[in-house]
C-alpha positions as CSV (number, residue, x, y, z in Angstrom):
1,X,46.9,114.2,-4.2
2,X,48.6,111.5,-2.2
3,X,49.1,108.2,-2.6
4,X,46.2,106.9,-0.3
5,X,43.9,108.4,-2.9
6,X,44.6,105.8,-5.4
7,X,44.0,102.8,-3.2
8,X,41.0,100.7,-3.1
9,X,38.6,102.2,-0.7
10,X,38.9,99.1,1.8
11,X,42.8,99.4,2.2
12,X,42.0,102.8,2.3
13,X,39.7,102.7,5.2
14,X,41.9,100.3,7.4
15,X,44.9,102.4,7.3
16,X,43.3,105.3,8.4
17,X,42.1,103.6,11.3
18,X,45.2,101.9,12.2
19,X,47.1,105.5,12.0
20,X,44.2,107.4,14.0
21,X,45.0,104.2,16.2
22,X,48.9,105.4,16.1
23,X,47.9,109.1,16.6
24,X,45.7,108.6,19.5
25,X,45.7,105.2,21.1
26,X,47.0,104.6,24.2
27,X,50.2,102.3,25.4
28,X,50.3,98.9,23.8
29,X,47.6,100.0,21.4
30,X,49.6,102.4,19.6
31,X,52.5,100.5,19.5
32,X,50.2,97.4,17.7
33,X,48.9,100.1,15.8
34,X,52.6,101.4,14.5
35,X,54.0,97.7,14.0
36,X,50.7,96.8,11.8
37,X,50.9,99.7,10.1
38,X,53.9,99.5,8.5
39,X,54.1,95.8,8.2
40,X,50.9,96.8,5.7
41,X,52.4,99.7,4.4
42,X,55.8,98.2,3.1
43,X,53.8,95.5,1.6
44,X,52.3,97.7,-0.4
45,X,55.7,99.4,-1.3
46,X,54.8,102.7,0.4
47,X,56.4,104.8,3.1
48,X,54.4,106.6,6.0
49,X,55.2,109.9,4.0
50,X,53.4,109.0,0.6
51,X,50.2,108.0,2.1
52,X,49.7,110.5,5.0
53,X,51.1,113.9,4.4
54,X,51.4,116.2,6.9
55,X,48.9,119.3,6.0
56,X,46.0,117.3,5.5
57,X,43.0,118.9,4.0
58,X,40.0,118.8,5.8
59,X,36.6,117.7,4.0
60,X,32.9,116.6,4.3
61,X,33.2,113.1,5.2
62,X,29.4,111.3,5.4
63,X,28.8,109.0,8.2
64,X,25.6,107.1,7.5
65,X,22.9,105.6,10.8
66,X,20.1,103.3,10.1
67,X,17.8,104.2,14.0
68,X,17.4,107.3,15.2
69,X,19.0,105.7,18.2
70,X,22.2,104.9,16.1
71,X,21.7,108.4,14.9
72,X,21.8,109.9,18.8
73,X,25.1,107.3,19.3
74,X,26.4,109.3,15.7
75,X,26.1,112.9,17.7
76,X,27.1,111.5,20.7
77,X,30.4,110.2,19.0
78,X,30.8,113.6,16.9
79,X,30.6,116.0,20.0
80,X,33.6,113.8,22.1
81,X,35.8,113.6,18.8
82,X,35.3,116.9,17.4
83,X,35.0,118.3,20.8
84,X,31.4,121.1,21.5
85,X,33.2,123.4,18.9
86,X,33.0,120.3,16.0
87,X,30.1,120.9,13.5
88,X,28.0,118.4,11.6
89,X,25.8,118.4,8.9
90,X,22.4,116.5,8.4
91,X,20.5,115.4,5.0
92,X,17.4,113.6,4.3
93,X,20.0,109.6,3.5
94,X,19.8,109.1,7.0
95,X,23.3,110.4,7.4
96,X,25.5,113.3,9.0
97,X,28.3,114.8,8.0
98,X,31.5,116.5,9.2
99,X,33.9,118.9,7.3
100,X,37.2,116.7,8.7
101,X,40.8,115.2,7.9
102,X,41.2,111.7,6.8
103,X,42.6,110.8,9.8
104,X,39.8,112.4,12.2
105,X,37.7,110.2,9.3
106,X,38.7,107.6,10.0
107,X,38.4,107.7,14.0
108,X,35.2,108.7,14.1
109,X,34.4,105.2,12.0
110,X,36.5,103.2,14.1
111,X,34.6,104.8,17.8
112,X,31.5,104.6,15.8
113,X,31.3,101.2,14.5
114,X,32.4,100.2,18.0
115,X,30.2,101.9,19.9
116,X,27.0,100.6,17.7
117,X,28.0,96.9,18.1
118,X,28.4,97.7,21.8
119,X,24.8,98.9,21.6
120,X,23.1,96.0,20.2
121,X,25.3,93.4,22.2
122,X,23.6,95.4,25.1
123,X,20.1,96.1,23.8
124,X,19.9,92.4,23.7
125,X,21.1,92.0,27.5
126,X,18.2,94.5,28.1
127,X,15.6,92.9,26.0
128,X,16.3,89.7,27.7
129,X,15.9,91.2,31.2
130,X,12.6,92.7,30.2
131,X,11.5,89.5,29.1
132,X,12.3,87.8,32.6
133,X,11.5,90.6,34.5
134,X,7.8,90.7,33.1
135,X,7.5,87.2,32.8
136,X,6.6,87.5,29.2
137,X,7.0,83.7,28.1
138,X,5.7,80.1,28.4
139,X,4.6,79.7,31.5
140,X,5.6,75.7,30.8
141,X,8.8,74.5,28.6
142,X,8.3,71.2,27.3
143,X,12.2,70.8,27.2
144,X,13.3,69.8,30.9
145,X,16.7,68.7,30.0
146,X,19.8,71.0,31.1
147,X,22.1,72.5,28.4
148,X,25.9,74.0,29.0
149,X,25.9,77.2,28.5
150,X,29.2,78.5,27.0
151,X,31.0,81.7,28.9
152,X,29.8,84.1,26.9
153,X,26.4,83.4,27.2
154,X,26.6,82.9,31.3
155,X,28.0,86.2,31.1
156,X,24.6,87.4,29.3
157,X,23.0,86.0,31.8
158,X,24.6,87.1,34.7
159,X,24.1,91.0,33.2
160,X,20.4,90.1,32.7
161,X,20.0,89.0,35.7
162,X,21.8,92.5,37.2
163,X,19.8,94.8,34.8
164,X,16.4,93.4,35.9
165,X,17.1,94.2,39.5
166,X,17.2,97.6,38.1
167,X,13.5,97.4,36.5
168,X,9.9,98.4,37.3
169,X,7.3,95.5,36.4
170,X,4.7,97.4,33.7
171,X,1.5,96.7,35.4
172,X,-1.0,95.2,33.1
173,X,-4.2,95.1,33.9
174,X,-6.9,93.1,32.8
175,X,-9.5,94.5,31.0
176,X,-11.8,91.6,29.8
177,X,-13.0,89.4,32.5
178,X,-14.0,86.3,31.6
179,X,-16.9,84.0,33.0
């Protein structure tokens, strides 16, 4: 057992990422990742040796999905960071499961937590386009005066306004005619 087993599960977590961030980032990002890393693990009086010893032991690490479109973005992140061989495991929690290292653990977490905050930042860039695109609000706004918008949300816009060019109408067609 090594000394990362007996810490609590949050200190745990973060410096598994921040040493799959050391074993794999790129440039200044591993370099962050080293100086972090320590800085966290001499403040907890350890050494890079206690907590992460070289012949880790792989096993089944549980990686839970709430959609079955988070579930999709779950394979998709298993196949690129265990590669086509990589093999996962599904139960009936809404989970799926990989027989891994701590260290491949943790940066399958890191990509996935990532990657599904990415997805809902952009689902609601796409909702908003199909909103405009269809014209599926007031006709009228009560509210005629002008508001700043802040960067962030001009650069919503802007990606709305790129993804609706992209969009087929839906055709609706009455069905009730009214006299």
């Amino acid at each position: 057992m090594n000394a990362i087993d007996q810490l609590p599960e949050t200190v745990k977590l973060r410096l598994e990422r921040l040493k799959a961030l050391v074993d794999r980032g790129v440039g200044g990002e591993a370099v962050n990742a080293q100086t972090i890393l320590e800085r966290q693990l001499k403040s907890l009086g350890l050494s890079m040796d206690d907590v992460f010893s070289q012949g880790e032991e792989a096993h089944m690490h549980w990686y839970k999905y709430k959609t079955k479109m988070e579930k999709r973005l779950l394979v998709q992140t298993l196949a690129k960071i265990l590669g086509a061989s990589g093999e996962y495991y599904t139960n009936r929690r809404m989970s799926l499961g990989a027989h891994v290292t701590d260290a491949i653990n943790a940066e399958i977490r890191l990509h996935f937590d990532v990657y599904v905050k990415a997805y809902r930042d952009e689902t609601e860039v796409l909702f908003t386009a199909f909103v405009h695109k269809n014209r599926i609000f007031f006709a009228e706004c009560d509210d005629e005066t002008p508001r700043d918008y802040t960067p962030e949300e001009l650069e919503r816009h802007r990606k709305a306004a790129v993804m609706m060019m992209g969009m087929d109408r839906a055709n609706v067609r009455r069905r009730v005619t009214g006299e």
